[in-house]
PDB file with SEQRES, HELIX, SHEET and CRYST1 records, atoms N, CA, C and O in Angstrom:
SEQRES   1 A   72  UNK UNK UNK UNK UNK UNK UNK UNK UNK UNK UNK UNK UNK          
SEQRES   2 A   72  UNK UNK UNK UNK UNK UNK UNK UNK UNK UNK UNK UNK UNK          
SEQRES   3 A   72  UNK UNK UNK UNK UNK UNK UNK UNK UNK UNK UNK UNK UNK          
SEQRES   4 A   72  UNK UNK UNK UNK UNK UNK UNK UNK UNK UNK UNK UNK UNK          
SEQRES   5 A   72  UNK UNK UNK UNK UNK UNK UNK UNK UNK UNK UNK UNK UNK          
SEQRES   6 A   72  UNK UNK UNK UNK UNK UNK UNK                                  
HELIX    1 AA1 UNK A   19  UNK A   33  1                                  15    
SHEET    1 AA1 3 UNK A  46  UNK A  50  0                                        
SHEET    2 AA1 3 UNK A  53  UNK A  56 -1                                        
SHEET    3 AA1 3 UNK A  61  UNK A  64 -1                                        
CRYST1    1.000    1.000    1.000  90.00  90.00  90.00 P 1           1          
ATOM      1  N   UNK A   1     257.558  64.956  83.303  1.00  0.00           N  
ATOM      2  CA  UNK A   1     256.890  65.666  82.253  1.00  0.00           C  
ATOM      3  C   UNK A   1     257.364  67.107  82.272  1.00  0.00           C  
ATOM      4  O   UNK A   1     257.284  68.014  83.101  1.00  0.00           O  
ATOM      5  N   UNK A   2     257.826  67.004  81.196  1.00  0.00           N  
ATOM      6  CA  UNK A   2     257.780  68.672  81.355  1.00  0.00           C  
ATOM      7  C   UNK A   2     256.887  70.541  80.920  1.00  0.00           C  
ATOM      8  O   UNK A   2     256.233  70.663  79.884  1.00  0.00           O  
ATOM      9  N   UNK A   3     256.922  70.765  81.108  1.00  0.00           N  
ATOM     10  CA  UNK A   3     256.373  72.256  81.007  1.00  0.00           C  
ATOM     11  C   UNK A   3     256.570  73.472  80.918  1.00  0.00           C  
ATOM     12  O   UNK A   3     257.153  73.917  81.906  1.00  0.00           O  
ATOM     13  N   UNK A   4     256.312  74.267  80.085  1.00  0.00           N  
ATOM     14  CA  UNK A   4     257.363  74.780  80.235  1.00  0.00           C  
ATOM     15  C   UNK A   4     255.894  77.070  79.916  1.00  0.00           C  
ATOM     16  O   UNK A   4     254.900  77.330  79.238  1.00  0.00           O  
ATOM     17  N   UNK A   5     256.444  77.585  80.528  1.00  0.00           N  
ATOM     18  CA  UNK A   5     255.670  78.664  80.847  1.00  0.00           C  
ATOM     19  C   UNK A   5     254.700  79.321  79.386  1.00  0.00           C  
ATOM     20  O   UNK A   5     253.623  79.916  79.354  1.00  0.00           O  
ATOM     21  N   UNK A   6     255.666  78.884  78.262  1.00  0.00           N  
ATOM     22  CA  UNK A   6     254.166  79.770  77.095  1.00  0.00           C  
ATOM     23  C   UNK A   6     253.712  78.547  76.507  1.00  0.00           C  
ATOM     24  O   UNK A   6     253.264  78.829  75.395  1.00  0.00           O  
ATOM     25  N   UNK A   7     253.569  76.674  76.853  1.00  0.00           N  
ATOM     26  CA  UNK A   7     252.904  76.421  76.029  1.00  0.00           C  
ATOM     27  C   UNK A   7     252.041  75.129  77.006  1.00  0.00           C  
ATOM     28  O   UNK A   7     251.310  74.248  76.551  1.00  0.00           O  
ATOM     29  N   UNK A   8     252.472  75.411  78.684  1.00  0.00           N  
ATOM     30  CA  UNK A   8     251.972  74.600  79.214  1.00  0.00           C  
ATOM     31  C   UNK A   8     251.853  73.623  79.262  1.00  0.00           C  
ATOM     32  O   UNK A   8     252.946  73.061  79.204  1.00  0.00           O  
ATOM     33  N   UNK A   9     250.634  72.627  79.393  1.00  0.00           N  
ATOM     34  CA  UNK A   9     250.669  71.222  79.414  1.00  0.00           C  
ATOM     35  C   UNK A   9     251.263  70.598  78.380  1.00  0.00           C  
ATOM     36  O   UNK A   9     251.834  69.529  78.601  1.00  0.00           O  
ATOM     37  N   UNK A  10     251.227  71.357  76.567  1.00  0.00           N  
ATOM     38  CA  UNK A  10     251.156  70.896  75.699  1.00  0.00           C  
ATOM     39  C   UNK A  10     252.888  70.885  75.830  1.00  0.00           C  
ATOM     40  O   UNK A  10     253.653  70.757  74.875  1.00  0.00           O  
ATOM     41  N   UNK A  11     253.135  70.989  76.726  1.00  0.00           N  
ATOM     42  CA  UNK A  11     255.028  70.832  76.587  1.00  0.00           C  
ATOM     43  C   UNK A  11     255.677  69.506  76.518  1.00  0.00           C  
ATOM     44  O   UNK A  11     256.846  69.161  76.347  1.00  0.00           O  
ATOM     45  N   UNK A  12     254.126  68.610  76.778  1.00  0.00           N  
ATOM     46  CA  UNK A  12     254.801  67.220  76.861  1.00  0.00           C  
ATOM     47  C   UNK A  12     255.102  66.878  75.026  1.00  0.00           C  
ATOM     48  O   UNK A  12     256.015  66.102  74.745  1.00  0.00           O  
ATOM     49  N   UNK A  13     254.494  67.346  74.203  1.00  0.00           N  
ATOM     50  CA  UNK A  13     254.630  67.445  72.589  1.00  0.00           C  
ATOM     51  C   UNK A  13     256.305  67.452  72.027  1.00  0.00           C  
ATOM     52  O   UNK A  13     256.750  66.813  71.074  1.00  0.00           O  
ATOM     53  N   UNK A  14     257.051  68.386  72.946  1.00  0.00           N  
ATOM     54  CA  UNK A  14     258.261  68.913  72.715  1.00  0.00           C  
ATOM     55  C   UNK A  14     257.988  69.883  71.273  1.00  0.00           C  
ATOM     56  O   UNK A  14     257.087  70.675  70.996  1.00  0.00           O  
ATOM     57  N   UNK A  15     259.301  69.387  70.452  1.00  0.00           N  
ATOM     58  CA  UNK A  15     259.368  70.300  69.095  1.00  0.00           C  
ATOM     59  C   UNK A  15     258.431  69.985  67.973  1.00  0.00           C  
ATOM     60  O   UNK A  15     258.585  70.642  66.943  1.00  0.00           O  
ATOM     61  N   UNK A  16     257.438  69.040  68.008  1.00  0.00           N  
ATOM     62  CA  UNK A  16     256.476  68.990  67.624  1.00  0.00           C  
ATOM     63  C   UNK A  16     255.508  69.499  67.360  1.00  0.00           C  
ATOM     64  O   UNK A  16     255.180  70.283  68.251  1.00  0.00           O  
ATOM     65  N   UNK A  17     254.407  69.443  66.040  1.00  0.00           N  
ATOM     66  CA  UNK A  17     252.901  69.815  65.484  1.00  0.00           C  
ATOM     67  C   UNK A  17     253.179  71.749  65.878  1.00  0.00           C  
ATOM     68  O   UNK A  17     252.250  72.547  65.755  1.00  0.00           O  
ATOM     69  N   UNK A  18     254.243  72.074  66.223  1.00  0.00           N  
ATOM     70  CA  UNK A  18     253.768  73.511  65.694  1.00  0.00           C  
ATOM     71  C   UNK A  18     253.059  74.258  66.981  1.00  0.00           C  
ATOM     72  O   UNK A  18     252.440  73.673  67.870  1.00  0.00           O  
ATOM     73  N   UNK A  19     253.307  75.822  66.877  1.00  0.00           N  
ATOM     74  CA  UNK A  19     252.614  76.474  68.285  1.00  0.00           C  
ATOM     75  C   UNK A  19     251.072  76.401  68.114  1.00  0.00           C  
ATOM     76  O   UNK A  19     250.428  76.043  69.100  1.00  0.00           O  
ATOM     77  N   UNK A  20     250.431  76.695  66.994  1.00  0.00           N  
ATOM     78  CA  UNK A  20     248.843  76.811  67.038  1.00  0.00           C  
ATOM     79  C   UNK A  20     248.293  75.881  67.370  1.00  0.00           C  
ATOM     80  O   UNK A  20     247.598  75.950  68.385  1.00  0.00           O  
ATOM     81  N   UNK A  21     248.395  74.655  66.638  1.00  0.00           N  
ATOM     82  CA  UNK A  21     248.233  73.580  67.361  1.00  0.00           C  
ATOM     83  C   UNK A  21     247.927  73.540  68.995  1.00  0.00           C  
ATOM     84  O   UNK A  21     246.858  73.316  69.563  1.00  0.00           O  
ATOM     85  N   UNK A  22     248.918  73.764  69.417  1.00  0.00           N  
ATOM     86  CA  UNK A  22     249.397  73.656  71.139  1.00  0.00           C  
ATOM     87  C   UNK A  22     248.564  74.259  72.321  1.00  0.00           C  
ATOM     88  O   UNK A  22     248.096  73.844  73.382  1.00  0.00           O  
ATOM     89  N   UNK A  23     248.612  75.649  71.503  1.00  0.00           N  
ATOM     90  CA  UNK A  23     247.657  76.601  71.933  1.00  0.00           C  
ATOM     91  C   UNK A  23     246.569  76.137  72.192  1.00  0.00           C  
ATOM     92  O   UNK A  23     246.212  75.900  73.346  1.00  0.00           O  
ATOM     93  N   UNK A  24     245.610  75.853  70.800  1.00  0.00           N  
ATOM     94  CA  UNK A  24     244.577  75.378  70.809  1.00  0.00           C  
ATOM     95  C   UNK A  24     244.008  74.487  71.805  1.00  0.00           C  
ATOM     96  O   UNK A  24     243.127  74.697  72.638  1.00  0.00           O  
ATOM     97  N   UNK A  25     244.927  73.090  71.461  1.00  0.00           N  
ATOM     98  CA  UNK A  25     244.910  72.451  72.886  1.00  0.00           C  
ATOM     99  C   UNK A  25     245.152  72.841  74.202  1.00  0.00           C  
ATOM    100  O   UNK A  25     244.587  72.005  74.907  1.00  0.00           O  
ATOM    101  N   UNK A  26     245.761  73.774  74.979  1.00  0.00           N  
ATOM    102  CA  UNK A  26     246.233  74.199  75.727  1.00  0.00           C  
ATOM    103  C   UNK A  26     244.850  74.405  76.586  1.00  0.00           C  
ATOM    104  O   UNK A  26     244.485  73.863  77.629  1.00  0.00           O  
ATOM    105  N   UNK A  27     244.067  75.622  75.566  1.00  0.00           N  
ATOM    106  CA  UNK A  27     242.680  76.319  75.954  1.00  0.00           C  
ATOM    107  C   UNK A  27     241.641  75.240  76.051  1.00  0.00           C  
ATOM    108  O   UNK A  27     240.702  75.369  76.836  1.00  0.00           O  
ATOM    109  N   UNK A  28     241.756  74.280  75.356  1.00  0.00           N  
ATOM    110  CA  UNK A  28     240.643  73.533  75.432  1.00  0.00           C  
ATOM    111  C   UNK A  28     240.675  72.572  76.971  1.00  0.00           C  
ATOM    112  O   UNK A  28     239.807  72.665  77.839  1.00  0.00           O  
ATOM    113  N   UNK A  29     241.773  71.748  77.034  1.00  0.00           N  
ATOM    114  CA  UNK A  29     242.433  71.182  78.143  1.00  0.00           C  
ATOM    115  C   UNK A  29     242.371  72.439  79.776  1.00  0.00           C  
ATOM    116  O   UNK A  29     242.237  72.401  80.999  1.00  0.00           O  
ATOM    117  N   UNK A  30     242.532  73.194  78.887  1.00  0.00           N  
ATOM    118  CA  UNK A  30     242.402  74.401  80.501  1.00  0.00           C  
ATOM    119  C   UNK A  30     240.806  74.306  80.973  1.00  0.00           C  
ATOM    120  O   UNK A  30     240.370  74.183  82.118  1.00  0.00           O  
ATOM    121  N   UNK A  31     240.005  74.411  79.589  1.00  0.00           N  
ATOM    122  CA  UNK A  31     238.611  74.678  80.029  1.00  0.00           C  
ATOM    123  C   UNK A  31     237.797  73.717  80.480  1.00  0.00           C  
ATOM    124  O   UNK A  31     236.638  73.816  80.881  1.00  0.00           O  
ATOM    125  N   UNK A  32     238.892  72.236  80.329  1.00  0.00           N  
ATOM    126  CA  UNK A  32     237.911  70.624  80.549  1.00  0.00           C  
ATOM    127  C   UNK A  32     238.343  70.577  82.073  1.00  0.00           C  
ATOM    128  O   UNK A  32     237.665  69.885  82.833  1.00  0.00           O  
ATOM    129  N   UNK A  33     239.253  71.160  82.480  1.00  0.00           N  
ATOM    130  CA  UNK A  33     239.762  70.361  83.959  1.00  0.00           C  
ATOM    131  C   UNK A  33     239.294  71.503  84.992  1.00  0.00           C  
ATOM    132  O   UNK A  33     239.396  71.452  86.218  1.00  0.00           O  
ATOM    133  N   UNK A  34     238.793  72.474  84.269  1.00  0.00           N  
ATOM    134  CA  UNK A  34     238.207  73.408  85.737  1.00  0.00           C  
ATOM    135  C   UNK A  34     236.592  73.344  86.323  1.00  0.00           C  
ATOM    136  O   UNK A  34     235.591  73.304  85.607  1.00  0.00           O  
ATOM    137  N   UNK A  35     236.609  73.345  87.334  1.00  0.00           N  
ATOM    138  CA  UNK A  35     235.301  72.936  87.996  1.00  0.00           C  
ATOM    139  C   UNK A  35     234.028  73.694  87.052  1.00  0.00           C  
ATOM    140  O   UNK A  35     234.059  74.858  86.652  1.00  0.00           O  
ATOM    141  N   UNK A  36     233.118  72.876  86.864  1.00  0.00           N  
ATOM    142  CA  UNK A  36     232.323  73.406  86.229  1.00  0.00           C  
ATOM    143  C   UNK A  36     230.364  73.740  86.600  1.00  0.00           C  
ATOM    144  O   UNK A  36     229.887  72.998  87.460  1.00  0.00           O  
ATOM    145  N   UNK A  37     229.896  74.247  86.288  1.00  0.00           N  
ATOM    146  CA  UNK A  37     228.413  74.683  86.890  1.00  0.00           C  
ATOM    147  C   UNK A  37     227.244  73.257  86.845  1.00  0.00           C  
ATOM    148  O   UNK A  37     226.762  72.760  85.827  1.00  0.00           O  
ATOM    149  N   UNK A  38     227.041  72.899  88.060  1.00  0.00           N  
ATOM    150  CA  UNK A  38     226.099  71.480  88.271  1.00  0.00           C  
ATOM    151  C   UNK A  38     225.071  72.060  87.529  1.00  0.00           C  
ATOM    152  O   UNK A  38     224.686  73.193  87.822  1.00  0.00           O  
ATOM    153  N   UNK A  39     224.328  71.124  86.151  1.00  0.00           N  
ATOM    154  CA  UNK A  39     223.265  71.606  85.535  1.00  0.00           C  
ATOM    155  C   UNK A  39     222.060  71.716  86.708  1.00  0.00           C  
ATOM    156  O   UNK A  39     221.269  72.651  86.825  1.00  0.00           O  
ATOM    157  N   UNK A  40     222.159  70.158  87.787  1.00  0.00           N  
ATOM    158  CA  UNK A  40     221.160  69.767  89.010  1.00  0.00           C  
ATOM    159  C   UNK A  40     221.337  71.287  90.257  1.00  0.00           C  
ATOM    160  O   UNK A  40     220.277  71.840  90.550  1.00  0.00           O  
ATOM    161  N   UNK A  41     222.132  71.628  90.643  1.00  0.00           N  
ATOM    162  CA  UNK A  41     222.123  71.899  91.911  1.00  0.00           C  
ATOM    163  C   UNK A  41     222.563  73.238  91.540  1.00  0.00           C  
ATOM    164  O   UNK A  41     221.993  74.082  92.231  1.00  0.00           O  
ATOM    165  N   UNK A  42     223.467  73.784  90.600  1.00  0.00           N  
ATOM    166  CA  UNK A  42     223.543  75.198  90.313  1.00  0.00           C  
ATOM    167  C   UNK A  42     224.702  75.418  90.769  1.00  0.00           C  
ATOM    168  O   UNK A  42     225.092  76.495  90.317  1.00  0.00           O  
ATOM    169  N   UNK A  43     225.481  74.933  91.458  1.00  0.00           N  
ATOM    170  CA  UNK A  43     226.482  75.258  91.746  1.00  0.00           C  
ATOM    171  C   UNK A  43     228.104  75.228  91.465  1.00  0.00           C  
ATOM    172  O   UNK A  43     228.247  74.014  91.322  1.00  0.00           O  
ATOM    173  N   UNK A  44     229.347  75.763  91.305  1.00  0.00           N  
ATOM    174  CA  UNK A  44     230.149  75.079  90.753  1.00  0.00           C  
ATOM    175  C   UNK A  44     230.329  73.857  91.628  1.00  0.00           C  
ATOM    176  O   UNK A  44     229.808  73.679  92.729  1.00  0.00           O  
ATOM    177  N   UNK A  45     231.169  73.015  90.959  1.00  0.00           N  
ATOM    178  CA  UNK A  45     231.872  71.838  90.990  1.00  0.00           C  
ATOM    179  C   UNK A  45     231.456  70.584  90.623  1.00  0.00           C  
ATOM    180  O   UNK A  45     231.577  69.612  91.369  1.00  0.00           O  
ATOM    181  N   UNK A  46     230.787  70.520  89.099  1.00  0.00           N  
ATOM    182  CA  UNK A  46     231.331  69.138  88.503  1.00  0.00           C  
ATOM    183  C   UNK A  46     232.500  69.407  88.131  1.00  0.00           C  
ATOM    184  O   UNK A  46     233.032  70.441  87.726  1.00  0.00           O  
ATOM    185  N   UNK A  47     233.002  67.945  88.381  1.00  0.00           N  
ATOM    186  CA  UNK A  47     234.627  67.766  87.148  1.00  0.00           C  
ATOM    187  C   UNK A  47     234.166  66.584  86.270  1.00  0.00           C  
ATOM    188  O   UNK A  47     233.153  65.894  86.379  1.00  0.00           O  
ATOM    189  N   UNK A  48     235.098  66.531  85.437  1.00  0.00           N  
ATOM    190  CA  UNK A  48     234.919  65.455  84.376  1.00  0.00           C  
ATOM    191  C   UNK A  48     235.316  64.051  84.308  1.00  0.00           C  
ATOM    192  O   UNK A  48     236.367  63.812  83.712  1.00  0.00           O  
ATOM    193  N   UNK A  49     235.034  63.634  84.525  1.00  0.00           N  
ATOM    194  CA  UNK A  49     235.689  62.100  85.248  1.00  0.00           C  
ATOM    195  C   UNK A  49     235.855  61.349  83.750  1.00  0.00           C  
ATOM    196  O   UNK A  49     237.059  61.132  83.615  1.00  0.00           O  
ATOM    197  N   UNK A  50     235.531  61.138  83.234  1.00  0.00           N  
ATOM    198  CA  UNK A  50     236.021  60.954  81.315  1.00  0.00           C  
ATOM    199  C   UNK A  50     234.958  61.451  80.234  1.00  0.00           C  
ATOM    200  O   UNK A  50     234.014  62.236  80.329  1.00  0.00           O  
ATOM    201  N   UNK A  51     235.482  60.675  79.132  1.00  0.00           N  
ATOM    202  CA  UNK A  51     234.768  61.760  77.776  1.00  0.00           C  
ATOM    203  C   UNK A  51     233.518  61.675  77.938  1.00  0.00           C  
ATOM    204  O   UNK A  51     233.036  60.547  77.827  1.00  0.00           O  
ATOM    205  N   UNK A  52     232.693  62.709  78.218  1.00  0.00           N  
ATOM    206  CA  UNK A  52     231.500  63.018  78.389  1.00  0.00           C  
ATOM    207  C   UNK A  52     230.830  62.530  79.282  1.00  0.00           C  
ATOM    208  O   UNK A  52     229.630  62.542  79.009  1.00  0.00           O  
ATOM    209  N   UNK A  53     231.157  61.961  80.552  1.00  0.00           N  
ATOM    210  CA  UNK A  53     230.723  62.264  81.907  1.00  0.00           C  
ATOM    211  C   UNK A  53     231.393  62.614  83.403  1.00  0.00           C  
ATOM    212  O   UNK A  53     232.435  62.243  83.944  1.00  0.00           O  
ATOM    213  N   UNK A  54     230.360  63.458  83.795  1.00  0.00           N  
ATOM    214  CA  UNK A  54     230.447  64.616  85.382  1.00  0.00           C  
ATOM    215  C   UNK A  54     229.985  63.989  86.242  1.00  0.00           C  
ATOM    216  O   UNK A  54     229.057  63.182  86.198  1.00  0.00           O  
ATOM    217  N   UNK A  55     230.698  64.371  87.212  1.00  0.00           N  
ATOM    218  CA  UNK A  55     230.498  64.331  88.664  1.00  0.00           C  
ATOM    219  C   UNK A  55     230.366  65.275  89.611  1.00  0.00           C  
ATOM    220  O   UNK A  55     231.348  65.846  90.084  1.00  0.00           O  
ATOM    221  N   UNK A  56     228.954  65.564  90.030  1.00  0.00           N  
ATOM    222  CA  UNK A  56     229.031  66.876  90.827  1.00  0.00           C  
ATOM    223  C   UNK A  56     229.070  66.128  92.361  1.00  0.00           C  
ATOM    224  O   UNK A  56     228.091  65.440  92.650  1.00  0.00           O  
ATOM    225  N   UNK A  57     230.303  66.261  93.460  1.00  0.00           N  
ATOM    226  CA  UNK A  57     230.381  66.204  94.674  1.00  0.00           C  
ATOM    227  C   UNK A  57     229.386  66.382  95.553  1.00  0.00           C  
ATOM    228  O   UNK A  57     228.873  65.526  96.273  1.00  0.00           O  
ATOM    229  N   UNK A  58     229.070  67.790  95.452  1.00  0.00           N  
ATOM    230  CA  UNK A  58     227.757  68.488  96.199  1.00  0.00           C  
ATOM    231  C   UNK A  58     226.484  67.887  95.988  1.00  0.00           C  
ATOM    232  O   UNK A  58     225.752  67.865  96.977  1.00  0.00           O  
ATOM    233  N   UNK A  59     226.024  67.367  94.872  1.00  0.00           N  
ATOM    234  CA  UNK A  59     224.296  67.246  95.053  1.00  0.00           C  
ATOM    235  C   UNK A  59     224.741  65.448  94.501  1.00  0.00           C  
ATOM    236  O   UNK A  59     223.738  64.753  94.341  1.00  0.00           O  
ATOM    237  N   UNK A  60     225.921  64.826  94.263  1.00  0.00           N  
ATOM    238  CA  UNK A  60     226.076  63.412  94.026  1.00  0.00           C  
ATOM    239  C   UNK A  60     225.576  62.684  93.062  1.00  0.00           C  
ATOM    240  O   UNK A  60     225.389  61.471  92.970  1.00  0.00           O  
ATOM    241  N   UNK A  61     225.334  63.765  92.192  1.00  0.00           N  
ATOM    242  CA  UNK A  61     224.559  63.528  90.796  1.00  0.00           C  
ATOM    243  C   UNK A  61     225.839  62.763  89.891  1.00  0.00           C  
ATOM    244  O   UNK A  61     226.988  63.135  90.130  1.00  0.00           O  
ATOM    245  N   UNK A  62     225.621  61.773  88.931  1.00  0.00           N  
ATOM    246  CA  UNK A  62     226.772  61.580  88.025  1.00  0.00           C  
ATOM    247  C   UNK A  62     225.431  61.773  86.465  1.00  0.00           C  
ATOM    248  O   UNK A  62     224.213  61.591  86.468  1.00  0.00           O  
ATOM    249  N   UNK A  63     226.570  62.287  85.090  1.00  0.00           N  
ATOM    250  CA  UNK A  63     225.414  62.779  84.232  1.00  0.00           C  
ATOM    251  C   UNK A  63     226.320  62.877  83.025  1.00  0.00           C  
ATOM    252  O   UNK A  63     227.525  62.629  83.064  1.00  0.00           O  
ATOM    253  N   UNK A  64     225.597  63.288  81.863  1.00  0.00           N  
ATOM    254  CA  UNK A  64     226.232  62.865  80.634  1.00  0.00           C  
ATOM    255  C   UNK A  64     226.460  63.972  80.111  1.00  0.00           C  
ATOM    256  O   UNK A  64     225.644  64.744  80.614  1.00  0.00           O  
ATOM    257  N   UNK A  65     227.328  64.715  79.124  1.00  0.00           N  
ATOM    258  CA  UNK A  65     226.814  66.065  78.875  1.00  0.00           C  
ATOM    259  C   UNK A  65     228.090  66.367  77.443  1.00  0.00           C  
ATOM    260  O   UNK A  65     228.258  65.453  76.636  1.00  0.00           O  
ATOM    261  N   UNK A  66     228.791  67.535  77.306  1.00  0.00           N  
ATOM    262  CA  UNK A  66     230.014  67.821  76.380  1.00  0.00           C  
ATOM    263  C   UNK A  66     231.272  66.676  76.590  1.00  0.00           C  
ATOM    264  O   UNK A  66     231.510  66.027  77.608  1.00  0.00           O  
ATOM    265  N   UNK A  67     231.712  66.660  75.795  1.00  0.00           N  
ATOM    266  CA  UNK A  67     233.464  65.844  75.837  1.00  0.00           C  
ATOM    267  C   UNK A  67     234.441  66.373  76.798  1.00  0.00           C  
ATOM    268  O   UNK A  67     235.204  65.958  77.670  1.00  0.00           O  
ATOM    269  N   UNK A  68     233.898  68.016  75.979  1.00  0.00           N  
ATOM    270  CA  UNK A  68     235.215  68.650  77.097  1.00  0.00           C  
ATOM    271  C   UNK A  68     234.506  69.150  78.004  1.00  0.00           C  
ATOM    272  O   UNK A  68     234.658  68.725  79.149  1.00  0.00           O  
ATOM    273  N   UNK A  69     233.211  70.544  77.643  1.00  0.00           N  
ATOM    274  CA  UNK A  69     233.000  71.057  78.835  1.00  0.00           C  
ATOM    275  C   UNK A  69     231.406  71.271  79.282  1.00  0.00           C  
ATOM    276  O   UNK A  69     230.815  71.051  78.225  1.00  0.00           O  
ATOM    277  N   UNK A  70     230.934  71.417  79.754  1.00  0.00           N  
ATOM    278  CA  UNK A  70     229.382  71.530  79.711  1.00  0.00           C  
ATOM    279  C   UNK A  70     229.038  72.537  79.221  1.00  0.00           C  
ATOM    280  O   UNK A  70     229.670  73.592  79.271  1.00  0.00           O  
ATOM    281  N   UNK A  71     227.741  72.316  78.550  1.00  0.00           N  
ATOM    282  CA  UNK A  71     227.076  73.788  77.773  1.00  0.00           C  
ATOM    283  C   UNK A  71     225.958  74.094  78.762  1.00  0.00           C  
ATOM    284  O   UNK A  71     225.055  73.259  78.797  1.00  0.00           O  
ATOM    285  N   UNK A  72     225.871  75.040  79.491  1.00  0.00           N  
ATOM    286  CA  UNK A  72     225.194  75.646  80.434  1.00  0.00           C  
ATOM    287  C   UNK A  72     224.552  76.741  79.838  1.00  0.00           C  
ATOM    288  O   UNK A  72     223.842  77.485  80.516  1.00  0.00           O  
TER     289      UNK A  72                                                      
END                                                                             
């Protein structure tokens, strides 16, 4: 896969759909895969294990919530 430094993940697209596009996705995809605030325990680290459900490690909660990211 490749990648490439101003459009990131979305490099797998190649010359395709255009930079805004990419972007867009880029930010959204950045903001789904970073650890996020346990609504239960307060702390970071749920991740998203698929569309619209978390897994927080720490308190072992699994829960339903955003697609991409939780609204806290």
């Amino acid at each position: 896969m490749v990648k490439t430094k101003k459009i990131k993940s979305a490099g797998r697209f190649g010359a395709r759909y255009g930079k805004t596009p990419k972007a867009r996705l880029v930010k959204v995809e950045e903001k789904q895969r970073k650890k996020q605030k346990c609504p239960f325990c307060k702390r970071l680290g749920a991740k998203r294990s698929s569309k619209g459900i978390w897994n927080c490690p720490k308190c072992k909660k699994k829960f339903a919530s955003g697609a991409f990211y939780l609204e806290n």
